[in-house]
gemmi code that builds the backbone of each chain (N, CA, C; Angstrom):
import gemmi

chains = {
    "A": [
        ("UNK", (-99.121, -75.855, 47.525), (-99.039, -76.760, 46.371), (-97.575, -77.026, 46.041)),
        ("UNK", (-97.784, -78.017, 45.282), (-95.849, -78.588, 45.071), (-95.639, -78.682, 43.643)),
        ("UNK", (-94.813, -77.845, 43.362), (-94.783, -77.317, 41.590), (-93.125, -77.836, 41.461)),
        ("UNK", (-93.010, -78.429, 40.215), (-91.636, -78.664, 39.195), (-90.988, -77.327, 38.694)),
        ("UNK", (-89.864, -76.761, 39.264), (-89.457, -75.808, 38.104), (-88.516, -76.226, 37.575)),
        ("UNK", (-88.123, -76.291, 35.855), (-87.061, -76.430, 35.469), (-86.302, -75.262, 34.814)),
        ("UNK", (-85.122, -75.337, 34.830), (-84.755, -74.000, 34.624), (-83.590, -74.505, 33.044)),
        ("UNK", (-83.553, -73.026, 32.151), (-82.456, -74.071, 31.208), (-81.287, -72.590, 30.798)),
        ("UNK", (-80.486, -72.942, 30.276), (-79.266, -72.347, 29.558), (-78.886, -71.237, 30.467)),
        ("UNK", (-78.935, -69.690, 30.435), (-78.471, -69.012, 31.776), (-79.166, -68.961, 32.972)),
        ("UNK", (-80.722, -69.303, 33.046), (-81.330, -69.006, 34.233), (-80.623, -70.616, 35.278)),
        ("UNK", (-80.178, -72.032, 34.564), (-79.581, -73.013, 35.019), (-78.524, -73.157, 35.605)),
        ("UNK", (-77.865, -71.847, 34.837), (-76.412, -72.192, 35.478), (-76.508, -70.673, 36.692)),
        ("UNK", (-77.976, -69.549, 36.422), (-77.883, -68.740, 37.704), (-78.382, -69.377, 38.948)),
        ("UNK", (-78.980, -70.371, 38.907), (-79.214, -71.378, 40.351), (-78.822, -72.342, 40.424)),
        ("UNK", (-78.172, -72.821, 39.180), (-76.899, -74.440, 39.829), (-77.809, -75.702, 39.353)),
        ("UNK", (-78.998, -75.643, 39.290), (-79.611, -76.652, 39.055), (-80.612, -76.937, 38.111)),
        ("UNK", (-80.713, -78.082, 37.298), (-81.865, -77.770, 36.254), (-82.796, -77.971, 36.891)),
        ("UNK", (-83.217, -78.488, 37.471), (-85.086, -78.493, 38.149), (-85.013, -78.664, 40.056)),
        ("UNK", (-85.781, -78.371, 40.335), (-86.094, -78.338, 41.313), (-87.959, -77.851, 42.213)),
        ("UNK", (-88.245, -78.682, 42.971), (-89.477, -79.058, 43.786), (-89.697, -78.146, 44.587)),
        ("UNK", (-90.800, -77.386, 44.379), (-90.897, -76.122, 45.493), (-92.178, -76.293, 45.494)),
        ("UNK", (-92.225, -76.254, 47.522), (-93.776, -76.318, 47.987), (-94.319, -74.273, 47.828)),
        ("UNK", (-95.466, -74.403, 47.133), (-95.628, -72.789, 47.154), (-97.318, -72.243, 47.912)),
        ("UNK", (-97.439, -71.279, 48.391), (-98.838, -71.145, 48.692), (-99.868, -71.352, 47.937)),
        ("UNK", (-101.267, -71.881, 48.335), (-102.358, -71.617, 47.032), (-102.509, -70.504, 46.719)),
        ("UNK", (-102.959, -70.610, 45.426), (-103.141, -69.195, 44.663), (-101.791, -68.879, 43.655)),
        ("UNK", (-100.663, -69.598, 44.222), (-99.443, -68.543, 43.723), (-99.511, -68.668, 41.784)),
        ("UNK", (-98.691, -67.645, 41.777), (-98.378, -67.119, 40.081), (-97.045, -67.857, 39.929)),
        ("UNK", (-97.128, -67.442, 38.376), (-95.843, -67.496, 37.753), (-95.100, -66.292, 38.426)),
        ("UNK", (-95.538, -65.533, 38.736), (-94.758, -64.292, 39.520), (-93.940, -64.892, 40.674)),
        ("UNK", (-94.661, -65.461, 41.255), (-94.270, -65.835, 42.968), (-93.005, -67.146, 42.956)),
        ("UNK", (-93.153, -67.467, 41.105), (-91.633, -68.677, 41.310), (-90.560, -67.720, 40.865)),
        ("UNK", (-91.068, -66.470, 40.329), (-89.579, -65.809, 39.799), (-89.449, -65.102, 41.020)),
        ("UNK", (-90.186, -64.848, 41.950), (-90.041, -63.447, 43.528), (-89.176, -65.122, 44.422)),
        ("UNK", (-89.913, -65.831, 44.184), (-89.578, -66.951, 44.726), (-87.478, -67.491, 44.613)),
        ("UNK", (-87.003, -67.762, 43.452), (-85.773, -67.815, 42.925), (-85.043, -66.639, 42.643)),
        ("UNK", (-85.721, -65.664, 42.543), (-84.862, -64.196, 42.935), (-84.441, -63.819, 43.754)),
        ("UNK", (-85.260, -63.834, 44.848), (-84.580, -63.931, 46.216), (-83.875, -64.401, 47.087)),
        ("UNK", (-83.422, -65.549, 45.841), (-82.549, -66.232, 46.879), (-81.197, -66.351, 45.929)),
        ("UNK", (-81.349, -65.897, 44.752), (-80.263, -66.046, 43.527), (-79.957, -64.867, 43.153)),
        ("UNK", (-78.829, -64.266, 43.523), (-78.354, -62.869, 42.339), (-78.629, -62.759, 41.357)),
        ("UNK", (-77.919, -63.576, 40.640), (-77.811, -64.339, 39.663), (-79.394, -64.098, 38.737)),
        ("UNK", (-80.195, -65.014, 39.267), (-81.387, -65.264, 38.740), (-82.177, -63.705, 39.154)),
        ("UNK", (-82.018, -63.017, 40.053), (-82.433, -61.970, 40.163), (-82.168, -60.652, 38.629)),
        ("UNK", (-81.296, -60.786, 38.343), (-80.161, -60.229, 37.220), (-81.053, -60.370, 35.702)),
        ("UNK", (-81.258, -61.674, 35.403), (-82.016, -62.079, 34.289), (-83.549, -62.260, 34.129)),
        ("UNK", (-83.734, -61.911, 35.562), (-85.294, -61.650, 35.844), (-86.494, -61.090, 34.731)),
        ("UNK", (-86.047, -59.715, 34.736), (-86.740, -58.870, 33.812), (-86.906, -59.577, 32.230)),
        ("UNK", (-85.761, -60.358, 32.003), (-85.074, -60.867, 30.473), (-86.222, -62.016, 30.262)),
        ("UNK", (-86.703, -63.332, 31.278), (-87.291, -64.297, 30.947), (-88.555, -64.295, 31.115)),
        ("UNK", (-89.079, -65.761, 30.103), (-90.328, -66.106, 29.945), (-90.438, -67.053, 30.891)),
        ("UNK", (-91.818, -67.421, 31.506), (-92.410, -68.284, 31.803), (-93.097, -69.510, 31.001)),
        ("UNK", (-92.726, -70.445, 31.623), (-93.683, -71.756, 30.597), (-94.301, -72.812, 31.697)),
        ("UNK", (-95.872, -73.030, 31.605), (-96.264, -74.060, 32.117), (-97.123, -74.822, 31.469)),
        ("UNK", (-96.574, -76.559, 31.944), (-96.597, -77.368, 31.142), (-96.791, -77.090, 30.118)),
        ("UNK", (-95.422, -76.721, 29.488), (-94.995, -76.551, 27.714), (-95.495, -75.492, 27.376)),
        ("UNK", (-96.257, -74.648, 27.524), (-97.081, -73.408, 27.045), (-96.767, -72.131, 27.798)),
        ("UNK", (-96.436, -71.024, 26.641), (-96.050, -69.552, 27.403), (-96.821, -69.262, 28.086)),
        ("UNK", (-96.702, -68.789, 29.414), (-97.868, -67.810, 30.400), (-97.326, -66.402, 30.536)),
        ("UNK", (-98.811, -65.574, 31.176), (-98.458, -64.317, 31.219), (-97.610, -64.701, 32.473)),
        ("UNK", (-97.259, -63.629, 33.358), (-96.970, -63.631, 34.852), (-97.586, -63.980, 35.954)),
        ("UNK", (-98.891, -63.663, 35.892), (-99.926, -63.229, 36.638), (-100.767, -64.743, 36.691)),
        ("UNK", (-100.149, -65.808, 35.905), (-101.029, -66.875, 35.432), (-100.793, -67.672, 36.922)),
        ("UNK", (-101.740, -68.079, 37.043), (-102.097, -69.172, 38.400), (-102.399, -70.309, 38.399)),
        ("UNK", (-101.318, -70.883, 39.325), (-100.410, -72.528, 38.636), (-101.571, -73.442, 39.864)),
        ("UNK", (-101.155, -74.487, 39.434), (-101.242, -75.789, 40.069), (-100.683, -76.716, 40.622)),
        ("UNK", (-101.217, -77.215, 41.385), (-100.379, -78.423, 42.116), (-99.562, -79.394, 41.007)),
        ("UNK", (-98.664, -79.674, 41.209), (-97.939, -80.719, 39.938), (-97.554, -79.854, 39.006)),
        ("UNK", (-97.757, -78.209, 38.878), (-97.377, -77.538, 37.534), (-96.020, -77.790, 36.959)),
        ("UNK", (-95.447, -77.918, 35.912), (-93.945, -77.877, 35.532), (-93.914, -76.648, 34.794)),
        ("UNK", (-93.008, -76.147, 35.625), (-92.712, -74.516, 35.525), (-91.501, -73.917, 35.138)),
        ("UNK", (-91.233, -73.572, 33.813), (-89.742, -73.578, 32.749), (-90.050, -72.125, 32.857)),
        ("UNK", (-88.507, -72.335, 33.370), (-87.609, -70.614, 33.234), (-86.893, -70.338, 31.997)),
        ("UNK", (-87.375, -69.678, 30.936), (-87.029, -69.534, 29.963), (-86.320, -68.445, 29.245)),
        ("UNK", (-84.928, -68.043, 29.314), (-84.555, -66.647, 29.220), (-84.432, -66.472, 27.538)),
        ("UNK", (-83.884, -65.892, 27.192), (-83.888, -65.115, 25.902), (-83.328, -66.811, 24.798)),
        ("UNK", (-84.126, -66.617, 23.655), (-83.992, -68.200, 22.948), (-82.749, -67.638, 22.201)),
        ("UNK", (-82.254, -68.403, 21.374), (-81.218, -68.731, 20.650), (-81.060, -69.905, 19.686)),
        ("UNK", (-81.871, -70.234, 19.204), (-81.905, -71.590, 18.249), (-82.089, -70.395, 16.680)),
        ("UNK", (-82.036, -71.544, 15.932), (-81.579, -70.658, 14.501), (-80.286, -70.986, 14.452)),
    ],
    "B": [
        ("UNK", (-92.755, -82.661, 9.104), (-92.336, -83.432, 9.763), (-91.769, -82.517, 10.649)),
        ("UNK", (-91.668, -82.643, 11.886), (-90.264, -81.940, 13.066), (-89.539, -82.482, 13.893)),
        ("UNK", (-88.450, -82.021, 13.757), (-87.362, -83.106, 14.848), (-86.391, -82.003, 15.344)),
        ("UNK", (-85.630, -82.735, 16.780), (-84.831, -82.352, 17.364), (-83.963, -83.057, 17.438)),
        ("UNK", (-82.334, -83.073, 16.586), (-81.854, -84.185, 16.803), (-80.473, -83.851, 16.955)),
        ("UNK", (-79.313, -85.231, 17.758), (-78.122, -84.510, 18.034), (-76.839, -84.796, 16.538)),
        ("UNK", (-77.220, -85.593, 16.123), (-76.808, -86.371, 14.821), (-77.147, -85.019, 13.884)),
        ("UNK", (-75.327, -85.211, 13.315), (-75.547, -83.573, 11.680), (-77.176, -84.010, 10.742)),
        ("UNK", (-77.088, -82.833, 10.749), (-78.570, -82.844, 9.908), (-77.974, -83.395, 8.519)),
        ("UNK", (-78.874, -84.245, 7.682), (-78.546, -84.456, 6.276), (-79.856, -84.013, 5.421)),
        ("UNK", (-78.952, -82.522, 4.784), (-79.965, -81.635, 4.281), (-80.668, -82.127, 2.718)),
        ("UNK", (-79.834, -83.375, 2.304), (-80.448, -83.955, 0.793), (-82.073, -84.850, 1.455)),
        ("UNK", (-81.661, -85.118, 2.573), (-82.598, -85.908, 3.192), (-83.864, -85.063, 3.751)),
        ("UNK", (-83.880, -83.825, 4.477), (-84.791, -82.613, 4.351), (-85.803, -83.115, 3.649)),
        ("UNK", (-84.470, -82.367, 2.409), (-84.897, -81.864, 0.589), (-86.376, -82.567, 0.174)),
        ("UNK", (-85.782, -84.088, 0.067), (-86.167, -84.731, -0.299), (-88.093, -85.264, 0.400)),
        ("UNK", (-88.017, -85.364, 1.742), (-88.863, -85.218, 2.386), (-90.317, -84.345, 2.332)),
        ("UNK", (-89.772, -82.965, 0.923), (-91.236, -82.325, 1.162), (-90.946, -82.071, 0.069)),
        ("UNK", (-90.402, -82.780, -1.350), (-90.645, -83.237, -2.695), (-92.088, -83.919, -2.910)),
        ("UNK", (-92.954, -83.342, -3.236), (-94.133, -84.280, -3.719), (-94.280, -83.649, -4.799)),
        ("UNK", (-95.413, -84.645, -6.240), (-95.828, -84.602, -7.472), (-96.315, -82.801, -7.589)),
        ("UNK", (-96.770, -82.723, -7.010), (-97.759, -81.622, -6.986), (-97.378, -79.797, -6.661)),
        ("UNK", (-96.015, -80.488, -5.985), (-95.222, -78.924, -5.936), (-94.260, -78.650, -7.156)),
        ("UNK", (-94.862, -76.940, -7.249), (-94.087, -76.539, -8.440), (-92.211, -75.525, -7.555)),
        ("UNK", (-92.505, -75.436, -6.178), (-91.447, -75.060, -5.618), (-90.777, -75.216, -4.476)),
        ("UNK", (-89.545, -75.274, -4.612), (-89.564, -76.135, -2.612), (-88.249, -74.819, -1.810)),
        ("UNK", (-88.647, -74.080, -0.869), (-87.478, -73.365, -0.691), (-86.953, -73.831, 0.448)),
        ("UNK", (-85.644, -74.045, 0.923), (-84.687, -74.500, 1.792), (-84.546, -73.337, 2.479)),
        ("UNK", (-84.077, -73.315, 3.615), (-83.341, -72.280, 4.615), (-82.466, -73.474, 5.463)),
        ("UNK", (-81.211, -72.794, 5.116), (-80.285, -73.672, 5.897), (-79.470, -72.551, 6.755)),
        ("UNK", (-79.819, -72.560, 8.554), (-78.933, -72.168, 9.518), (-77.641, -72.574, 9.663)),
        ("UNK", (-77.033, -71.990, 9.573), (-75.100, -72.708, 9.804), (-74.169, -71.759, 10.871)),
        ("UNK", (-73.520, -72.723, 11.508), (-73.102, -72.107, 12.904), (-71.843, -71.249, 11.949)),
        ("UNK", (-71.238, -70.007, 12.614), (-70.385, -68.880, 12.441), (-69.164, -69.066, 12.887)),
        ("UNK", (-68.221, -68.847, 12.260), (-66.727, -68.717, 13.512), (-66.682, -67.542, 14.081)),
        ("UNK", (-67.314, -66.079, 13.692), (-67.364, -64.811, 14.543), (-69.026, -64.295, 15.280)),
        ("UNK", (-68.745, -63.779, 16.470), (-69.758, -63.113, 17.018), (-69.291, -62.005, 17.857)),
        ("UNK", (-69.968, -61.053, 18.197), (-69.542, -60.047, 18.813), (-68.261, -59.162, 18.711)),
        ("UNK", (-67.700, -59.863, 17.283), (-66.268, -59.149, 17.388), (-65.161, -60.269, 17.568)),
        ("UNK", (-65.566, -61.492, 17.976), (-64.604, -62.612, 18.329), (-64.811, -63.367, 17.718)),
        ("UNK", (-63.619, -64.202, 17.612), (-63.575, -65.803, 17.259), (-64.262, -66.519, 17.509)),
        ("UNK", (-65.505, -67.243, 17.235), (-65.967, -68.165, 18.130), (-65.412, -69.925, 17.805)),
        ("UNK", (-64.590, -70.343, 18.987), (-64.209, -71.591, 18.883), (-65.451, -72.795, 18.768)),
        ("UNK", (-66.541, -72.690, 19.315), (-67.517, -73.822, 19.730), (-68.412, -73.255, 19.665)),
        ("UNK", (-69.584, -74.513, 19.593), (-71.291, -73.854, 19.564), (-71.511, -74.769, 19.878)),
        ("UNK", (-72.266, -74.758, 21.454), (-73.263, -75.809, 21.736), (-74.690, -75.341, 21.710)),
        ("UNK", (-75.716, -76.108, 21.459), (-77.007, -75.919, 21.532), (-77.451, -76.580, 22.663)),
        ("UNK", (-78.905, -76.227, 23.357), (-79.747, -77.233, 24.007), (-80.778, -76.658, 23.578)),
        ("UNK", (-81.841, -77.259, 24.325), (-83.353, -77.522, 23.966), (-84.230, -78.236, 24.828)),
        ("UNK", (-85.466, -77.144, 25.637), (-86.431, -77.800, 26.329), (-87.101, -78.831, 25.187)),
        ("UNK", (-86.907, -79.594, 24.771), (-87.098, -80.959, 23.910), (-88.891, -80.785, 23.681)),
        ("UNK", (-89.242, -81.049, 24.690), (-90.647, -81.475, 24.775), (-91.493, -80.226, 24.303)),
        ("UNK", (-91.215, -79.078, 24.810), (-92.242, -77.750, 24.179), (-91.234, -77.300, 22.900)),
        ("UNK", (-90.534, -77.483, 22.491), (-89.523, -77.443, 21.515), (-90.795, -77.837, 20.303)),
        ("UNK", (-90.438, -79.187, 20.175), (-91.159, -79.992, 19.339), (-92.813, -79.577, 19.169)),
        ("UNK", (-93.336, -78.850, 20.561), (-94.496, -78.725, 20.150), (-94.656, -77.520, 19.814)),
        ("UNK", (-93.431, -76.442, 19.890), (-94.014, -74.678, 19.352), (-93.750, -75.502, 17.548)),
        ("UNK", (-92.571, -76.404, 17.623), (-92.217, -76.261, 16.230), (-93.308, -77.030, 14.675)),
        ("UNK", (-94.421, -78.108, 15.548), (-95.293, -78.748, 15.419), (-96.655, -77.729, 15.230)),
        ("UNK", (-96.610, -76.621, 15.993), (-97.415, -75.254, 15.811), (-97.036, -74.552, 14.755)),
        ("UNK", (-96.382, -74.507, 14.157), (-95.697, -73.841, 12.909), (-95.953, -74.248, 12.196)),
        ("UNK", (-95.320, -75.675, 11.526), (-95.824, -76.509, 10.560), (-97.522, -76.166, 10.772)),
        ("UNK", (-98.562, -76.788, 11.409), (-99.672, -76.592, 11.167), (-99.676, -75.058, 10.981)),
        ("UNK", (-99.430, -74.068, 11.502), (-99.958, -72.939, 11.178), (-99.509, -72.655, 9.667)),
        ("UNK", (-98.411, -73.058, 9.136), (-97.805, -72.895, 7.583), (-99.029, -73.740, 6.372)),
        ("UNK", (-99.766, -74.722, 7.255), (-100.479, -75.275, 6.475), (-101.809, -74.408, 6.185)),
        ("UNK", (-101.893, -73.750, 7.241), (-103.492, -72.861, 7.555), (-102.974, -71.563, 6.572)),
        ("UNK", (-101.960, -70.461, 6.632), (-101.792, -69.731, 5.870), (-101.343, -69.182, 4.361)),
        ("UNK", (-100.468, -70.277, 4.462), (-100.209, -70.393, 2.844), (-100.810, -72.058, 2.298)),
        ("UNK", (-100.188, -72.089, 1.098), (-100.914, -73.343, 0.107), (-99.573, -74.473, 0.115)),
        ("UNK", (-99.045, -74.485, 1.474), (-98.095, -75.809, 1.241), (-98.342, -76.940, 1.312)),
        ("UNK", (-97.754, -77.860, 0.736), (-97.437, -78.744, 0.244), (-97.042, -79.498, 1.684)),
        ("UNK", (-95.875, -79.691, 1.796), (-94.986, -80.022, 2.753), (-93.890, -79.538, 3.359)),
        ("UNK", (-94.130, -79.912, 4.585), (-93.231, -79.094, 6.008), (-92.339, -79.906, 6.486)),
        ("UNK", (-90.533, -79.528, 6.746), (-90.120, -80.048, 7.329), (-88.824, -79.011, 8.161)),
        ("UNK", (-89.066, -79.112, 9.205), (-88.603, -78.706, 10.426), (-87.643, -79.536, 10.952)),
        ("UNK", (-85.942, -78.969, 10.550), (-85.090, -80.322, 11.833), (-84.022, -79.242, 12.646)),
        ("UNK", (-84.125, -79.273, 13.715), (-82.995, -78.495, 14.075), (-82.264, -79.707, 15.349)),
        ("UNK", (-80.907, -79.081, 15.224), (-79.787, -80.216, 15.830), (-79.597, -79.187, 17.409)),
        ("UNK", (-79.257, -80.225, 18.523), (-78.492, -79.777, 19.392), (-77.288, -80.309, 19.581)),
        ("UNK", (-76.737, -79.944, 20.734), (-75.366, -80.621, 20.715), (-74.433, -79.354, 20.475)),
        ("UNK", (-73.344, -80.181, 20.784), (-71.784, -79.145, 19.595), (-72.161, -79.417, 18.588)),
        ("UNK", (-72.060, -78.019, 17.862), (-72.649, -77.837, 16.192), (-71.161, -77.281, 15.986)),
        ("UNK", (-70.459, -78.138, 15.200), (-69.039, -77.416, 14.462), (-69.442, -76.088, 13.660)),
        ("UNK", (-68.659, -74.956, 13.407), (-68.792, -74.280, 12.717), (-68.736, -74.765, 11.383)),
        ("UNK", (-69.299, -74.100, 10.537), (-70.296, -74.324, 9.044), (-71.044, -75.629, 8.849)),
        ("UNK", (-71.396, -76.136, 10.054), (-72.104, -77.500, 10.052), (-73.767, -76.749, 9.964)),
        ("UNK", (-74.824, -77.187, 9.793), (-76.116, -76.715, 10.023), (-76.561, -77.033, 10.850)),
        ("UNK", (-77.129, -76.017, 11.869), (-78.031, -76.094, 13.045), (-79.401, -76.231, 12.933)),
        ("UNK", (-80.226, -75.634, 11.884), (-81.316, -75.711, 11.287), (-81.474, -75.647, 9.967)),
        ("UNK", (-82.672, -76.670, 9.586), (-83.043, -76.881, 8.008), (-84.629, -76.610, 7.981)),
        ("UNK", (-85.230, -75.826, 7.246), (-86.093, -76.181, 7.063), (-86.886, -76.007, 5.562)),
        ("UNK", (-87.583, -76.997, 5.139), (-87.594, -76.838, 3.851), (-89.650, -76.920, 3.571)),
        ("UNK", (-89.867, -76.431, 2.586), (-91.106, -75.906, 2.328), (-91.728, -76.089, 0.920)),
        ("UNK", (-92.687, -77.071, 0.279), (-93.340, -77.266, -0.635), (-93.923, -76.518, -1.517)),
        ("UNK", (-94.323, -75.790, -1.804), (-95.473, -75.446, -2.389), (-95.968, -75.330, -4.059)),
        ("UNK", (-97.282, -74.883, -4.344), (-97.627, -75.020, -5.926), (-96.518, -74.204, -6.218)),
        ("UNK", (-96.312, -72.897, -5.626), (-95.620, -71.745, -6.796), (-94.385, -70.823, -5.035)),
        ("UNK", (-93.710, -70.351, -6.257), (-92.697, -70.193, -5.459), (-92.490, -69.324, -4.201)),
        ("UNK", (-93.741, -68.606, -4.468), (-93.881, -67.119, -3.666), (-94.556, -67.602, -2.220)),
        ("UNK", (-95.213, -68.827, -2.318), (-95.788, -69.607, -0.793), (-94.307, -70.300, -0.450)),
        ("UNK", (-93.883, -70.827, -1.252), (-92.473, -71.555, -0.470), (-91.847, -70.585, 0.316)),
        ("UNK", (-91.260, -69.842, -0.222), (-90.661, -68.238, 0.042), (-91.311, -67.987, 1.731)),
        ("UNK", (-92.586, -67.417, 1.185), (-93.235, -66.592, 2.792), (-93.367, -67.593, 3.697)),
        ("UNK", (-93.394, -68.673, 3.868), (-93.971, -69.985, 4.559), (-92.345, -70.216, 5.016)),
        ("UNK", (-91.351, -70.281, 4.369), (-90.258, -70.485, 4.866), (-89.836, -69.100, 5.645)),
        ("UNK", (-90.012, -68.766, 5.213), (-89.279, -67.444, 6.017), (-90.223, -66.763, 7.739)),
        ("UNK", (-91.421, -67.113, 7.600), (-92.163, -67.035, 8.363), (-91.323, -68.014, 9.797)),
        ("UNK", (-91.429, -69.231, 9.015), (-91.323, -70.823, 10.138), (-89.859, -70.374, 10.829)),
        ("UNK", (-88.847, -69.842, 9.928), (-87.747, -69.643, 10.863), (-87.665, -68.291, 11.719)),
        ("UNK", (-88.412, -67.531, 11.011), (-88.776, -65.738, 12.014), (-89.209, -66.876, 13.050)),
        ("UNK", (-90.259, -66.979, 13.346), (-90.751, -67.799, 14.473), (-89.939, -68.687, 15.304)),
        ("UNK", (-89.197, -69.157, 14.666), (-88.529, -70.718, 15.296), (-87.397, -69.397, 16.348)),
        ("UNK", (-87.137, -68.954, 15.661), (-85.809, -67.634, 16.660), (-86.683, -67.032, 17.603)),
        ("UNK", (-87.931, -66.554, 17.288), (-88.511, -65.946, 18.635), (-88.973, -66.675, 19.468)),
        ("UNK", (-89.079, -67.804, 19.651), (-90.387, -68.379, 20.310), (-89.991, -69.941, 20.584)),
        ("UNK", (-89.016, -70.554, 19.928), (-88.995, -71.834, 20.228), (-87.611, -72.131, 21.286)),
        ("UNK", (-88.327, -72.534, 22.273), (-86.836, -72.997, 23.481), (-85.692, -73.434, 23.386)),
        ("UNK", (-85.226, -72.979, 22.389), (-83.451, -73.560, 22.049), (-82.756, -72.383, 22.101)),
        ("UNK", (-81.080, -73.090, 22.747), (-80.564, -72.131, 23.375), (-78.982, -72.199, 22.853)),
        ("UNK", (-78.242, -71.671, 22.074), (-76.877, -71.817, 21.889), (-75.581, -71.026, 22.837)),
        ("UNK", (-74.967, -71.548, 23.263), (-73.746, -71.074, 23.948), (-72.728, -71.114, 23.045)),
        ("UNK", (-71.980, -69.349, 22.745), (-70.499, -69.519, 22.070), (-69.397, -69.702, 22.937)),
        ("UNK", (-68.901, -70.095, 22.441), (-67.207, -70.298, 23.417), (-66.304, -69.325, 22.539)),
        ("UNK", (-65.577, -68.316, 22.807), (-64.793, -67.302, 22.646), (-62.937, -68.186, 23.607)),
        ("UNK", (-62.384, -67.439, 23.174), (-60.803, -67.772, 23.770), (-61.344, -67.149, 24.933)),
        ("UNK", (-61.779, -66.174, 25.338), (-61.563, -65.881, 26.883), (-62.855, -65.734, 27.645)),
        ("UNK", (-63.509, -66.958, 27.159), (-65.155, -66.790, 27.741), (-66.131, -68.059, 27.122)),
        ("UNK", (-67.287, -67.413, 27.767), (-68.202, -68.604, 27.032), (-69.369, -67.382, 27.120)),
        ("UNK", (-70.901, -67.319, 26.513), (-72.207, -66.763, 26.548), (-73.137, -67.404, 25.666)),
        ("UNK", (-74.532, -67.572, 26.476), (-75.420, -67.748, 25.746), (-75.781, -66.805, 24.759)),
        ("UNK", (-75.902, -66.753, 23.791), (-76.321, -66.053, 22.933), (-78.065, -65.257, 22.625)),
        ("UNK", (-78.508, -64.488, 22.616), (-79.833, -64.503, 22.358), (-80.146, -63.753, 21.185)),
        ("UNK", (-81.275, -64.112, 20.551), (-81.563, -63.561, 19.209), (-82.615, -62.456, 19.500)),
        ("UNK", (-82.544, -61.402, 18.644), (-82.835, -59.936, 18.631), (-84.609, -60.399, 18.765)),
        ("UNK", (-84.786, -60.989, 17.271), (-86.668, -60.851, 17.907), (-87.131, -61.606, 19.807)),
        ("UNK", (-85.948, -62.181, 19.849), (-86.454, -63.165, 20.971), (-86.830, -62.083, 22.467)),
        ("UNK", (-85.878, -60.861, 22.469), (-85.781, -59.965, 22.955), (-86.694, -58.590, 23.054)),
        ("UNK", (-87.548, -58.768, 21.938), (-88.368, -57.965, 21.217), (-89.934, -58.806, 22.057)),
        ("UNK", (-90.093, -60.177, 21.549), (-90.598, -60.484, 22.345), (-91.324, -60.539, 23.795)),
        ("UNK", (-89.976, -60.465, 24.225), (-90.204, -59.740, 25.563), (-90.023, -58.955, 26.257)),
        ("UNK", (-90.608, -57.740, 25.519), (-91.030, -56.575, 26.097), (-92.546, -56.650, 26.088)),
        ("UNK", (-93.566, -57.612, 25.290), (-94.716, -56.997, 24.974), (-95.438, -57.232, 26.181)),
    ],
}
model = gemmi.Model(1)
for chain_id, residues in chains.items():
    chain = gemmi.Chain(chain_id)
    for i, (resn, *xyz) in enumerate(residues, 1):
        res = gemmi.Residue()
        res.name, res.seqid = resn, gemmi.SeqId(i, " ")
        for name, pos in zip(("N", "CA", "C"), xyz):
            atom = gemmi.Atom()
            atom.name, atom.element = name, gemmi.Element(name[0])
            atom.pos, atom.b_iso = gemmi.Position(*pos), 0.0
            res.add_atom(atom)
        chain.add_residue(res)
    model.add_chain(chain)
structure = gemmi.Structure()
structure.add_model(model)
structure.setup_entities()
């Protein structure tokens, strides 16, 4: 399946890019885009433990199982206030 | 009402917004950016914001403020952008018959808005820059 991730404030600047198109196996989790961008990012490996998941607009657990077209926000620790 | 906007907030304009006949109290909470954090100067404050789930955790609030207490009217504005120091980053202001729902209803909407809503501020220090993160947001996620 071919999922949207966008990424924002430190998890953006730990992979360089705000969004990006990743073909992933069926079945996969919200797990398998952070095993997915961890492994290939220090960086994003680092803040791992720290962030939330969001698909389309709504918090998921980890374990939650995406869809084709999902838009998938890397969301690390908020700061508004 | 809720907004995300890059334009200074104009907090008479809030105010005014969740003034109706029928409220006997309206409480304000006004966020304002800091010149110190961590021990430093902070020169700058930028904000961002996933925009789109932004608007809708903050759209979840307002309705949930309507379901738990007896308000009146809700208004939710928080700014992104460079926020000058002592400029306001967030306003939010709260209706109600009597003062003690304004109170918990306000104080609730911004506990929430810090844990849970996708906005993100970066300080700029003389020898650095960091996103900042807020303590419940952190608390959060551990559960």
């Amino acid at each position: 399946m071919k999922i949207t991730v966008i990424f924002f404030a430190g998890a953006r600047e730990a992979v360089g890019e705000s969004d990006v198109t990743v073909e992933l196996h069926e079945n996969a989790t919200a797990n398998d885009v952070l095993d997915f961008f961890s492994s290939r990012f220090g960086a994003m490996k680092q803040i791992r433990p720290y962030v939330r998941v969001a698909v389309n607009q709504s918090y998921v657990l980890n374990d939650y199982a995406l869809h084709d077209g999902d838009e998938v926000a890397i969301i690390p620790p908020v700061s508004g206030g | 009402m809720v907004c995300i906007q890059e334009e200074k907030i104009d907090v008479q304009e809030i105010l005014n917004s969740v003034i109706v006949p029928e409220a006997g109290g309206v409480d304000v909470f006004i966020g304002t950016t800091r010149n110190h954090s961590r021990g430093e100067n902070v020169l700058a404050l930028s904000y961002e914001a996933y925009v789109p789930m932004a608007l809708e955790l903050l759209r979840g609030i307002e309705k949930e403020l309507h379901l738990r207490w007896n308000v009146h009217k809700v208004s939710i504005v928080h700014r992104i952008g460079d926020v000058p120091v002592t400029e306001a980053s967030v306003v939010i202001a709260v209706s109600a018959d009597h003062r003690a729902e304004a109170f918990s209803a306000c104080r609730y909407a911004i506990d929430t808005l810090k844990k849970d809503v996708p906005i993100w501020k970066k300080e700029r220090f003389e020898n650095g820059e960091v996103w900042a993160e807020n303590a419940e947001a952190k608390l959060a996620e551990k559960k």
